[in-house]
C-alpha positions as CSV (number, residue, x, y, z in Angstrom):
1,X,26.5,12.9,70.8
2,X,23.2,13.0,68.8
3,X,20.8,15.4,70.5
4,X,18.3,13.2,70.2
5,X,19.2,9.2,71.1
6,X,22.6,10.2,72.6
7,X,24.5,7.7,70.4
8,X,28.3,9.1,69.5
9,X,28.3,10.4,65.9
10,X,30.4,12.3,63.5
11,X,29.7,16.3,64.1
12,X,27.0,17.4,61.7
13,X,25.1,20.9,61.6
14,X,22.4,19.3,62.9
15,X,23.7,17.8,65.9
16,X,21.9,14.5,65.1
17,X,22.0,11.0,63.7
18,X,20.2,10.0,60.3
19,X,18.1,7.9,61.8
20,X,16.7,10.6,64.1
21,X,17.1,12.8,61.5
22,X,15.2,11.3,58.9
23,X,12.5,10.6,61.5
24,X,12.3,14.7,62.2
25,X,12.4,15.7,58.5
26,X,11.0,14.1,55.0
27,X,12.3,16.1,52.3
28,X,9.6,14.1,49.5
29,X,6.9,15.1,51.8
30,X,4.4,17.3,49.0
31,X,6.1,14.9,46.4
32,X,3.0,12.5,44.8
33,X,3.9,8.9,45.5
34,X,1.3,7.8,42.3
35,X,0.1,9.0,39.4
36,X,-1.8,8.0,36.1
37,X,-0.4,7.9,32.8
38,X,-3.2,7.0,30.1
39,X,-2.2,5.0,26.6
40,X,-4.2,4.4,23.9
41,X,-4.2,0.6,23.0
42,X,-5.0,1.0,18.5
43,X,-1.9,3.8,18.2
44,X,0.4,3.0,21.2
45,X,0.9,6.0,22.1
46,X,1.1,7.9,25.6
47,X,-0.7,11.1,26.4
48,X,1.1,14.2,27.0
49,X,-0.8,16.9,28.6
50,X,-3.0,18.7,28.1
51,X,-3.6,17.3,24.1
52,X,-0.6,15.7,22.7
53,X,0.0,12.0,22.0
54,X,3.3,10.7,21.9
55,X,4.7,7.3,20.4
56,X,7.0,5.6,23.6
57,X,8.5,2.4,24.1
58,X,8.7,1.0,27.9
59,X,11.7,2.0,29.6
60,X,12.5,4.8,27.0
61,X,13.8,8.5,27.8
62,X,11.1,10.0,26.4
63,X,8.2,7.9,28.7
64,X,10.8,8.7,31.8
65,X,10.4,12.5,31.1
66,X,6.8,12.6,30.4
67,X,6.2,11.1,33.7
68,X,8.8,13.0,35.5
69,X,6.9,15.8,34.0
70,X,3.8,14.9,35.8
71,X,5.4,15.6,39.2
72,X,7.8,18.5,38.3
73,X,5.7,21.0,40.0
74,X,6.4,19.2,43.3
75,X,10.2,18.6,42.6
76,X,10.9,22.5,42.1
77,X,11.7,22.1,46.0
78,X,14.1,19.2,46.2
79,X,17.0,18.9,43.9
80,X,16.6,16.0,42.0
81,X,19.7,13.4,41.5
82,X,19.1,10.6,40.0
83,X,15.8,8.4,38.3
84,X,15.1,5.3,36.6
85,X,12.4,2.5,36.3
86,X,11.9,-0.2,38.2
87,X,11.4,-3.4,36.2
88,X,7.8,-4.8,36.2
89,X,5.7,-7.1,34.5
90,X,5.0,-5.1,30.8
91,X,1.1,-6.4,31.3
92,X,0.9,-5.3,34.8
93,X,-0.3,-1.9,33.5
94,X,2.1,-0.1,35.9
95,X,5.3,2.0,35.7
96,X,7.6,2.6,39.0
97,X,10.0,5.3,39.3
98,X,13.1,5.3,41.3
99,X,14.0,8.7,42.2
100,X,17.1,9.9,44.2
101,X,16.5,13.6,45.3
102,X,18.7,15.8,48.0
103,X,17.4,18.9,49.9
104,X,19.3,21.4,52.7
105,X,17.6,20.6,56.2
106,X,18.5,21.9,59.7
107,X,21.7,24.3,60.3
108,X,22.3,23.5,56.5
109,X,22.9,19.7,56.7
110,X,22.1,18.1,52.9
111,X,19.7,15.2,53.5
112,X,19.6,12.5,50.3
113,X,16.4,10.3,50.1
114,X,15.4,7.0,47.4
115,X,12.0,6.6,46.8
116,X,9.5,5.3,44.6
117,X,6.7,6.5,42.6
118,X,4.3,4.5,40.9
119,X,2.0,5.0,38.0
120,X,-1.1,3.5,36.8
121,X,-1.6,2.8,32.6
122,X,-5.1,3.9,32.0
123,X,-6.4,3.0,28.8
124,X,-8.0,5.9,27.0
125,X,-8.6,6.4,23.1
126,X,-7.2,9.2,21.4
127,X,-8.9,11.9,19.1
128,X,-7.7,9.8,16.0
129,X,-8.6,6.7,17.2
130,X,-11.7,7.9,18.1
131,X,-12.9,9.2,14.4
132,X,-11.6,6.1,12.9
133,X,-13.3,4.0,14.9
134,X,-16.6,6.4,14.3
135,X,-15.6,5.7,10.5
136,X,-18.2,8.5,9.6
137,X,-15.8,11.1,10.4
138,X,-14.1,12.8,7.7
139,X,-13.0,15.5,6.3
140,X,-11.8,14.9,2.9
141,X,-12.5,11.6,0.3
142,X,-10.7,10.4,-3.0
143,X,-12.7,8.9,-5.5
144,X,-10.8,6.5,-7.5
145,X,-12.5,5.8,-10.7
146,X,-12.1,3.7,-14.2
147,X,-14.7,3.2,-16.5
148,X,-14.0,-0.8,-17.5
149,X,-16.2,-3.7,-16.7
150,X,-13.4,-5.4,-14.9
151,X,-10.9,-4.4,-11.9
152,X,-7.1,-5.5,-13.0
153,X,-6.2,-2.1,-12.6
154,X,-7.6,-1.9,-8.7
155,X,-5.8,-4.7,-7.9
156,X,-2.6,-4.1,-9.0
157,X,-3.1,-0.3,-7.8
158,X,-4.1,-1.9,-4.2
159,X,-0.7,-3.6,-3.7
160,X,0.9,-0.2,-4.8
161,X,-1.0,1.2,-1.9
162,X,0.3,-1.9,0.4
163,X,3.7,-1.7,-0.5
164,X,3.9,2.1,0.2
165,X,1.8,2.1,3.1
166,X,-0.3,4.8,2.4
167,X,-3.1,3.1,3.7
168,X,-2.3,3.9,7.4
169,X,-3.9,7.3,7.2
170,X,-7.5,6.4,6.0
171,X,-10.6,6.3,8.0
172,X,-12.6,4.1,5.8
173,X,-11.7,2.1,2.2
174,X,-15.0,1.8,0.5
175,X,-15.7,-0.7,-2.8
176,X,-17.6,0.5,-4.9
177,X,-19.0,-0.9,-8.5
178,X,-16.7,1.2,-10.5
179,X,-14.0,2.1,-8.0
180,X,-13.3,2.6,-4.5
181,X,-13.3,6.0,-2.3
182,X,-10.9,6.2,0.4
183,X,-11.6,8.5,3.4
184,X,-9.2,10.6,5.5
185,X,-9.5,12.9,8.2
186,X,-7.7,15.5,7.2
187,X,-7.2,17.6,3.2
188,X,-3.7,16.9,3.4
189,X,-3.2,13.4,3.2
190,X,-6.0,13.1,0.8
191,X,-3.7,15.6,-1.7
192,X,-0.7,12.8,-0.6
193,X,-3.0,10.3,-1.7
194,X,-4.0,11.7,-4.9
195,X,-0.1,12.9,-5.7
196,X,0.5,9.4,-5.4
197,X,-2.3,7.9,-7.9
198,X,-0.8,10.4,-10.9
199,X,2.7,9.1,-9.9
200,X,1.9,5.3,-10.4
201,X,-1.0,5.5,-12.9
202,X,-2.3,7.8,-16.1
203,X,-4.6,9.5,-14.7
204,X,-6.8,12.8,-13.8
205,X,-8.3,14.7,-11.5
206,X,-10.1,18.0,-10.0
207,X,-11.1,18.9,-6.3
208,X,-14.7,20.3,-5.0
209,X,-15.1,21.6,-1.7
210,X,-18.6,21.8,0.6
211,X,-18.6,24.5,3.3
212,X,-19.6,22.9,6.9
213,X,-20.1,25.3,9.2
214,X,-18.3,28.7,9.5
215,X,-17.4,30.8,13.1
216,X,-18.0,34.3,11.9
217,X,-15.8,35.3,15.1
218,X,-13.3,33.3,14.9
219,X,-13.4,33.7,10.9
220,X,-12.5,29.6,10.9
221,X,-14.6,27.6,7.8
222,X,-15.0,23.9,7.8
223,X,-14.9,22.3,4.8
224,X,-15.3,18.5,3.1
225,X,-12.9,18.2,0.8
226,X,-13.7,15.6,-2.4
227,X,-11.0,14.7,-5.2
228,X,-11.9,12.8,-8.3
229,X,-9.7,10.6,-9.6
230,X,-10.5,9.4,-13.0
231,X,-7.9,6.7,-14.4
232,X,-7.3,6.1,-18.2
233,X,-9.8,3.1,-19.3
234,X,-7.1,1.5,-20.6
235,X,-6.1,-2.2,-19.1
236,X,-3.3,-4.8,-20.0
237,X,-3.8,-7.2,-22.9
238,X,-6.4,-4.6,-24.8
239,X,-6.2,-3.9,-28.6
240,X,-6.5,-0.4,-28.9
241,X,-7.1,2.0,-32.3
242,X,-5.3,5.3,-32.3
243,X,-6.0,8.4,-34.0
244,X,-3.7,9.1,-37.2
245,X,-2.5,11.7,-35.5
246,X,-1.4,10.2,-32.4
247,X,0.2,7.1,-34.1
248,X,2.1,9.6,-36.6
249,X,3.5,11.2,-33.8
250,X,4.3,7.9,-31.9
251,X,6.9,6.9,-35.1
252,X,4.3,5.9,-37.6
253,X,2.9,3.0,-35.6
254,X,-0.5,1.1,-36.9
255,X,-3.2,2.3,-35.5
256,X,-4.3,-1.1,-34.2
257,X,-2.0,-1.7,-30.8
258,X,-2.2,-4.4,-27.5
259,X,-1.3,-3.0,-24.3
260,X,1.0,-4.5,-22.8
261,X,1.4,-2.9,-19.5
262,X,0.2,0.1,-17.7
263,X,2.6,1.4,-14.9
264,X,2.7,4.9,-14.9
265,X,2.3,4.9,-18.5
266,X,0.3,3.1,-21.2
267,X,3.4,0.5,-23.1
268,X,1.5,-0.2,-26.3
269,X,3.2,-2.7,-28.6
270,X,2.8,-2.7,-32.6
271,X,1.7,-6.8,-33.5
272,X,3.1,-6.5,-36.8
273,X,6.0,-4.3,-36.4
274,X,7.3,-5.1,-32.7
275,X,7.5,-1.3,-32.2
276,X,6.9,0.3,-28.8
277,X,5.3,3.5,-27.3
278,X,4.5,5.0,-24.1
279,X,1.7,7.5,-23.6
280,X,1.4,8.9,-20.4
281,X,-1.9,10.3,-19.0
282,X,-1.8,13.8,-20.0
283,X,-1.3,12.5,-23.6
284,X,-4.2,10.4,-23.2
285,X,-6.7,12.9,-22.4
286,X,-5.4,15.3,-25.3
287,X,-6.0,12.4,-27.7
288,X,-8.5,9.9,-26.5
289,X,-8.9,6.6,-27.5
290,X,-10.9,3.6,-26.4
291,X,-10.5,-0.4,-26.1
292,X,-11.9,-2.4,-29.1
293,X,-12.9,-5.6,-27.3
294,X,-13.8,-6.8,-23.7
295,X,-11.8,-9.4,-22.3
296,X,-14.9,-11.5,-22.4
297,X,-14.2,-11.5,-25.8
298,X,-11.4,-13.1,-26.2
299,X,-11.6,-16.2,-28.2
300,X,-9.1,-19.5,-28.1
301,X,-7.1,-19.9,-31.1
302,X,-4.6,-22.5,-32.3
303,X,-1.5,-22.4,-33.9
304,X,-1.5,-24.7,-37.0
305,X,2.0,-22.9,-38.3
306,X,4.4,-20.2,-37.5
307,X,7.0,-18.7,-38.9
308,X,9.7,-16.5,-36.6
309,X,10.4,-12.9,-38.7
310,X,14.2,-12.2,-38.1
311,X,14.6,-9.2,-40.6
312,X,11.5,-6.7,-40.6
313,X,12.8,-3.5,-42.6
314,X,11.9,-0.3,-40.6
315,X,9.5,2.1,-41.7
316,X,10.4,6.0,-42.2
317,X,10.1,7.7,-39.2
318,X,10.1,4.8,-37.1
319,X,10.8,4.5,-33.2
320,X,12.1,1.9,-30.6
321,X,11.2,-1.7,-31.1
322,X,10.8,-4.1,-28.2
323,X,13.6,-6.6,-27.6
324,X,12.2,-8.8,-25.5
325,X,9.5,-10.1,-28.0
326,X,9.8,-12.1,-31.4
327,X,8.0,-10.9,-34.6
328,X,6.4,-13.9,-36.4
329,X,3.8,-15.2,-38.7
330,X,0.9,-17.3,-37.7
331,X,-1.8,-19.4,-39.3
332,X,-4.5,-20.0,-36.8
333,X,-7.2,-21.5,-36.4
334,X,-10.3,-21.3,-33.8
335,X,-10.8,-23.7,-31.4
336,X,-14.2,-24.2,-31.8
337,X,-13.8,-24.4,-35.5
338,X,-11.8,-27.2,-35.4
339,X,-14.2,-29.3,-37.8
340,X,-13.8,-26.8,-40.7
341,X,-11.4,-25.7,-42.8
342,X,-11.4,-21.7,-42.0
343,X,-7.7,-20.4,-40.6
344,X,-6.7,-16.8,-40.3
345,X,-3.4,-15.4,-40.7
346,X,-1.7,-13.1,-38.8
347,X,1.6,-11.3,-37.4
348,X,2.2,-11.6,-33.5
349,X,4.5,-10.7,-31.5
350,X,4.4,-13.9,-29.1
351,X,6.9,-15.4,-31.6
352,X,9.2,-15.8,-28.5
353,X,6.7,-18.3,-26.6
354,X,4.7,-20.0,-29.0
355,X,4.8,-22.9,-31.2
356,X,2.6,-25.0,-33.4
357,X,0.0,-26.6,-31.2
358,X,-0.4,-24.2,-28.6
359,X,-3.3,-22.6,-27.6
360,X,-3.0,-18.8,-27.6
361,X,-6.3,-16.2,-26.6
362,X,-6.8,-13.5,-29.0
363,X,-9.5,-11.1,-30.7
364,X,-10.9,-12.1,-34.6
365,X,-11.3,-8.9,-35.9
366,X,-12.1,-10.5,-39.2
367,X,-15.9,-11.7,-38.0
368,X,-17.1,-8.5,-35.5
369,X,-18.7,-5.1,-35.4
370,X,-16.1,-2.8,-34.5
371,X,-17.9,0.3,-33.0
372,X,-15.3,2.9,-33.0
373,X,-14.6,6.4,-35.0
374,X,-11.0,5.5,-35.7
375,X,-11.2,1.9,-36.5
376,X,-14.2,2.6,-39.2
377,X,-12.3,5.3,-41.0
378,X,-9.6,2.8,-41.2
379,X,-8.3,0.9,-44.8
380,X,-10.0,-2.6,-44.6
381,X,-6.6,-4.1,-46.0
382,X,-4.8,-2.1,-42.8
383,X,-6.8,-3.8,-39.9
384,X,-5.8,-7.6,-39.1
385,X,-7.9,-10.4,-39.2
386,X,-6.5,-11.6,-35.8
387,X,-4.7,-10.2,-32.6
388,X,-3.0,-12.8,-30.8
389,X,-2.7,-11.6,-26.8
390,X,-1.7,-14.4,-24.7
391,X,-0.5,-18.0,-24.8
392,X,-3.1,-20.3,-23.1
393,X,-2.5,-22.2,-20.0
394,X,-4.4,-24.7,-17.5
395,X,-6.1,-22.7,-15.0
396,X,-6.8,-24.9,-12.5
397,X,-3.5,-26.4,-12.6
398,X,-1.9,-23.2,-12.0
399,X,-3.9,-22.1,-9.4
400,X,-3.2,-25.4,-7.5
401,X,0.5,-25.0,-7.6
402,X,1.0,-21.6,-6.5
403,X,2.6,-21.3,-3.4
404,X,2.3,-17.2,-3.2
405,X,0.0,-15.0,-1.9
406,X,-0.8,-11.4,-1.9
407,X,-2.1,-9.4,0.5
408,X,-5.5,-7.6,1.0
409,X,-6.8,-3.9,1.7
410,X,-9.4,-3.8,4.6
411,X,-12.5,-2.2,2.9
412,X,-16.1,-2.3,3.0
413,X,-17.2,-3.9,-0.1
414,X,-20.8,-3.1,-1.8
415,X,-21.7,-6.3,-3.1
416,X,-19.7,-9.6,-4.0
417,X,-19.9,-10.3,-7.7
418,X,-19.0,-14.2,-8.8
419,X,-16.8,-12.5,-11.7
420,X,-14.6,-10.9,-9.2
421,X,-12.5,-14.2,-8.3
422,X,-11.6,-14.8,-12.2
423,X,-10.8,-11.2,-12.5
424,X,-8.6,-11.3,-9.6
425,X,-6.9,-15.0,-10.8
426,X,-6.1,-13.0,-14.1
427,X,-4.5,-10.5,-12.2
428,X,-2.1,-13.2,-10.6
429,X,-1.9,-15.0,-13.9
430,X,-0.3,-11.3,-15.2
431,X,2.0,-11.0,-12.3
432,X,3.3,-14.6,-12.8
433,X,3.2,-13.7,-16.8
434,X,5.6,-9.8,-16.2
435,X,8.3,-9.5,-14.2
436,X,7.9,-5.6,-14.9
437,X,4.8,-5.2,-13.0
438,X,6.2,-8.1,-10.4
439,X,9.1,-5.9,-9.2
440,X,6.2,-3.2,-8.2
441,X,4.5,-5.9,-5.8
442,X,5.4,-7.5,-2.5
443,X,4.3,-11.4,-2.6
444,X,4.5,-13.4,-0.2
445,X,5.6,-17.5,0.3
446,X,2.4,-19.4,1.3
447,X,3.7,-21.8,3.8
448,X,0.5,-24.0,3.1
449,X,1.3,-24.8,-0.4
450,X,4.5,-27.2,-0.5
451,X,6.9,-26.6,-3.0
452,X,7.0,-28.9,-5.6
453,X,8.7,-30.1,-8.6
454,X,6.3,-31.1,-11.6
455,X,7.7,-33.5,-14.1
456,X,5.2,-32.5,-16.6
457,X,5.4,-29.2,-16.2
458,X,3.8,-27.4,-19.2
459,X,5.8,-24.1,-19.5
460,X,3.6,-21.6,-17.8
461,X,5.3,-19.0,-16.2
462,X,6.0,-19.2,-12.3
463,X,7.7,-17.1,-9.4
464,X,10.5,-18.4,-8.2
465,X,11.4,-18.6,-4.0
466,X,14.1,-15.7,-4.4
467,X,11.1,-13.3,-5.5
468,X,9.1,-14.2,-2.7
469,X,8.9,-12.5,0.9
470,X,8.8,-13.9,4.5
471,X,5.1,-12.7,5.8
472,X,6.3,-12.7,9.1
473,X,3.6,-11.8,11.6
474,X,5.2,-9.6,15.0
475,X,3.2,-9.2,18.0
476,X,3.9,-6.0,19.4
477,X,3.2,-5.1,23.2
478,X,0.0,-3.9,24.7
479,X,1.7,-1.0,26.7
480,X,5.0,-0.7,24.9
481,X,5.2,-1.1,21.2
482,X,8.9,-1.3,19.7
483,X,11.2,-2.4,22.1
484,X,8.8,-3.4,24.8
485,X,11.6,-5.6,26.8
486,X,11.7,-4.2,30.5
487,X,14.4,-7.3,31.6
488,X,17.5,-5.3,33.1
């Protein structure tokens, strides 16, 4: 019989009943039946005591042992079986804990108990957060500079930055008239970030450092870090003079090139020849050279006659020729010199993608000033009258039938200048235009342009729906992150 209520049980060392005997003993008595957990809402992450923030999704084995942690002191005196949550509503800010746990009792009898702990979400920003948000905070800044009156090269460098998501780690982006400066919080992922600028463009840079503060105890020093990053001024679709030397080294090219492309390298392309070259950036800066025009400059041309060049014969010494162009000989005439007589000839190496009739932009060489050391030490007879760059197209129509998009850096800008919108349209005119530089660049479908069919389409380049990504847009959980679902 139980000693206590009389009522005929099994024999136990304790001589009693569990009823009576959980009434006589609570073995999670001294256990906390709530706590707090605090979460940061901009990271997601979970505070682990007494400074470390941990990523966790809801329901996860690392958020069931940082709270079990909270209470561990107070289990060192039960033996702890089993635990697991308890589903509730993920915006109900609380987390419950179902914990099985056994302890010896009277004359050695085990006593086994369930109960519940629950824990409140408080929201609290962490240290990161917290200088971010401050945005003055920082302790080292990249300067990202390029001495050209237009930004081609920022933008395509931007989606680099997108695509690689090295953005995530900067307090601040800041526009600036000849660049942008991107601020970080700490020296090493300024040095990531400037790794990753000689990687993808030809470029340059040194380091400075400004002392802080300094603990003469502690002997710690607090420093500002600032890196300089000065990219070649070299931009697509510029006509360029090399030094003799540099373009007897590069297979006898002619000094007067167009830039193609600039990746990593600068792809420079020989109009009358179709040969190719790549100088990279330490090349550059051991022989420097300069563009010959703006790209204000360029003038509308258009083809009275051409002529496709199938045989050129190679020079001595000559090196790789481009295959995806055609070599061919132009008369052209100016646009807005259509009532005279006056035509230029020239070699181009659009032969590929142009045809009498077209317009095409290029340079006349024949009627400027050319203010450079290389060009005016030049043979007349050597220096064309023109350099074709581009075929012509209709902008407006092209803008109205692009169903892509790009996406955007979030940066403070200085000032809005009206130029910036053409020189960004050129810069999706180029990616439409090079399938090179495409391959670098995540675009995105615009879902509010339809796609259409054009009857009269007029040949300009366009990318096609296989190129072009989902921009698909996931809400994540205010207390969980990934894998938020808490339905068992």
């Amino acid at each position: 019989l139980c000693c206590q209520c009389g009522v005929p049980i099994p024999p136990n060392p304790a001589n009693m009943c569990v009823g009576c005997l959980r009434a006589q003993v609570d073995i999670t008595e001294g256990i906390p039946k709530q706590g707090t957990v605090h979460f940061c809402k901009q990271c997601e992450r979970y505070l682990q005591p007494p400074g470390t923030w941990i990523q966790c999704a809801l329901e996860s084995r690392e958020l069931l042992a940082l709270c079990l942690k909270k209470i561990k002191a107070s289990l060192s005196k039960v033996r702890l079986i089993d635990a697991g949550f308890i589903w509730t509503e993920p915006h109900s800010k609380r987390l419950k804990l179902k914990l099985t746990v056994q302890k010896e009792v009277i004359n050695g009898a085990v006593l086994q108990q369930v109960f519940v702990v629950e824990y409140v979400v408080q929201s609290q920003m962490c240290e990161d957060c917290h200088r971010i948000e401050a945005k003055d905070f920082w302790k080292a800044v990249v300067q990202v500079r390029q001495k050209t009156v237009h930004k081609k090269t920022f933008y395509y460098l931007e989606q680099l930055i997108l695509k690689h998501r090295l953005h995530q780690n900067t307090l601040r982006i800041k526009e600036i008239h000849d660049g942008l400066d991107f601020y970080y919080s700490s020296k090493q992922h300024a040095q990531k970030m400037v790794d990753f600028l000689q990687c993808t463009v030809p470029s340059r840079s040194k380091s400075s450092q400004r002392l802080i503060s300094h603990d003469i105890h502690s002997n710690v020093y607090n420093y500002k870090s600032t890196f300089s990053v000065e990219i070649v001024p070299i931009c697509k679709d510029n006509v360029v003079c090399l030094s003799p030397k540099l373009a007897q080294s590069l297979g006898n090219m002619s000094q007067i090139c167009v830039c193609i492309r600039v990746t990593s390298t600068i792809h420079l392309i020989d109009p009358r020849t179709l040969q190719i070259a790549e100088i990279d950036g330490n090349t550059y800066w051991r022989h420097p050279f300069n563009s010959l025009f703006h790209p204000k400059q360029l003038e509308e041309f258009i083809i009275m006659d051409i002529n496709r060049v199938h045989e050129k014969k190679k020079g001595a010494g000559a090196g790789a020729r481009s295959n995806k162009h055609t070599l061919a000989e132009a008369w052209v005439r100016k646009t807005s010199e259509l009532d005279t007589d006056h035509q230029y000839f020239c070699c181009t190496h659009l032969g590929h993608i142009l045809n009498p009739g077209d317009l095409v932009l290029g340079f006349d060489l024949a009627n400027c000033n050319l203010n450079d050391e290389f060009a005016n030490k030049m043979n007349p007879q050597h220096i064309p009258d023109v350099v074709l760059i581009k075929k012509s197209y209709d902008h407006s129509k092209r803008q109205r039938r692009r169903n892509w998009k790009l996406k955007e850096l979030e940066r403070d800008r200085e000032a809005t200048d009206t130029d910036d919108e053409r020189q960004y349209q050129d810069f999706l005119e180029d990616l439409e235009e090079d399938e090179t530089i495409r391959k670098n660049v995540n675009i995105y479908r615009n879902a509010d342009i339809p796609v259409e069919s054009d009857t009269d389409d007029d040949g300009a380049p366009r990318i096609s729906l296989a190129e072009m990504l989902e921009d698909l847009h996931i809400s994540q959980d205010a207390t969980g992150g990934e894998g938020a679902e808490m339905l068992t």
